[in-house]
ZANU-841846 format. One line per 3 residues: number of its first residue (from 1); for each residue x, y, z of C-alpha. Coordinates in pm, 1 decimal, decimal comma. Layout:
BEGIN
NUM> X:Y:Z ~ ... .
% end
This chain:
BEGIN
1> -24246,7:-19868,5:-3270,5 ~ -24082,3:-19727,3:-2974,1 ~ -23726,0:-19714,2:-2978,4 .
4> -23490,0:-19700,7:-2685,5 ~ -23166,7:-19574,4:-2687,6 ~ -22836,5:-19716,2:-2531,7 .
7> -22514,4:-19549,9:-2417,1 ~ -22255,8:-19689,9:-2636,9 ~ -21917,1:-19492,8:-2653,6 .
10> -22022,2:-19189,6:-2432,8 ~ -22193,1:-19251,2:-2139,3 ~ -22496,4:-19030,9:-2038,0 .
13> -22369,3:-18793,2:-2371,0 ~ -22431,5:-18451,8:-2294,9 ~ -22683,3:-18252,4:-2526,9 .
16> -22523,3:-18133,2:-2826,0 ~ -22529,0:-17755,7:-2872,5 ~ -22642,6:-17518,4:-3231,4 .
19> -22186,5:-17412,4:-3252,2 ~ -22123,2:-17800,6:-3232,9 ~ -22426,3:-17892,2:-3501,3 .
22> -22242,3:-17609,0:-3714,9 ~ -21900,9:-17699,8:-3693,1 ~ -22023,1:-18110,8:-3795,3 .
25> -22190,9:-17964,7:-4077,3 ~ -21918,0:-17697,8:-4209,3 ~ -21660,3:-18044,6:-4173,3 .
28> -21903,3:-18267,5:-4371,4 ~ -21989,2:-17993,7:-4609,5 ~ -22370,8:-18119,0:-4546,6 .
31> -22661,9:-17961,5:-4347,9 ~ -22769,1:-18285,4:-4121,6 ~ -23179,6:-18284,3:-4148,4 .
34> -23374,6:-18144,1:-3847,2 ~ -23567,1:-18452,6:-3774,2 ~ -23245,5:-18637,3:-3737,7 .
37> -23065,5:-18378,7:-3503,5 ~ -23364,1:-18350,3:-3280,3 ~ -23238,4:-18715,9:-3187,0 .
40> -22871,3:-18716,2:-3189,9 ~ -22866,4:-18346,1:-3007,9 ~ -22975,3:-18599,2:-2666,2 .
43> -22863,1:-18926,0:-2814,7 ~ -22549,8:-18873,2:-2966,3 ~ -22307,9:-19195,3:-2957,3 .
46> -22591,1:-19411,5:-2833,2 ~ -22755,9:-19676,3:-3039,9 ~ -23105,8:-19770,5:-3080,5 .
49> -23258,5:-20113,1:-2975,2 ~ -23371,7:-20196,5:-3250,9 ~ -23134,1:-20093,8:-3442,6 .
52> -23325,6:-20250,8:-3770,8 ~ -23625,2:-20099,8:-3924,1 ~ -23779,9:-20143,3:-4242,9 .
55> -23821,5:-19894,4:-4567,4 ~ -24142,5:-19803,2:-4749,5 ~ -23961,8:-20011,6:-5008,4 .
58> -23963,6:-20355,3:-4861,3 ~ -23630,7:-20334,3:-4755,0 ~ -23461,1:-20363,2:-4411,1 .
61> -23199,7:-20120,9:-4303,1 ~ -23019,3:-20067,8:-3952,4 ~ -22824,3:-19823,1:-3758,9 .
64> -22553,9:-19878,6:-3553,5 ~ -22509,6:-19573,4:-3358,3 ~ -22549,7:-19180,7:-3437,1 .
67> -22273,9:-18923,6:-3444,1 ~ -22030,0:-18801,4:-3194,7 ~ -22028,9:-18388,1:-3191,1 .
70> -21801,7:-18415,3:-2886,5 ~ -21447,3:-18261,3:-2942,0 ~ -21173,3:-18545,0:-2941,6 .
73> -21408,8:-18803,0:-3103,0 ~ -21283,6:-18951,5:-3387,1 ~ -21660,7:-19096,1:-3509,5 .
% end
């Protein structure tokens, strides 16, 4: 499936550096996995199209948009 990705909040969202990835982390008290910050470090705030997908379970899940490491961004 090829997934494209669409500015939502920032546009063209600069790529997000290793301090910001850090300081996320340190907030959330969570290291974010490395296969999802290889796509929000050039996709943060944008949303995929499509957004659903489905599990190895059956199920259906969906994501709206990915995180904002940008300073002043209350998402």
């Amino acid at each position: 499936m090829t997934v494209r990705w669409e500015d939502f909040a920032i546009e063209d969202p600069p790529v997000v550096s290793d301090a910001q990835v850090l300081e996320v982390e340190r907030a959330i008290g969570r290291r974010l996995p490395q296969d999802y910050l290889a796509v929000v470090r050039v996709n943060q705030e944008r949303t995929p199209e499509p957004g659903c997908f489905d599990l190895v379970d059956g199920d259906r899940s969906s994501i709206n948009s990915l995180l904002v490491f940008e300073e002043g961004h209350s998402d």
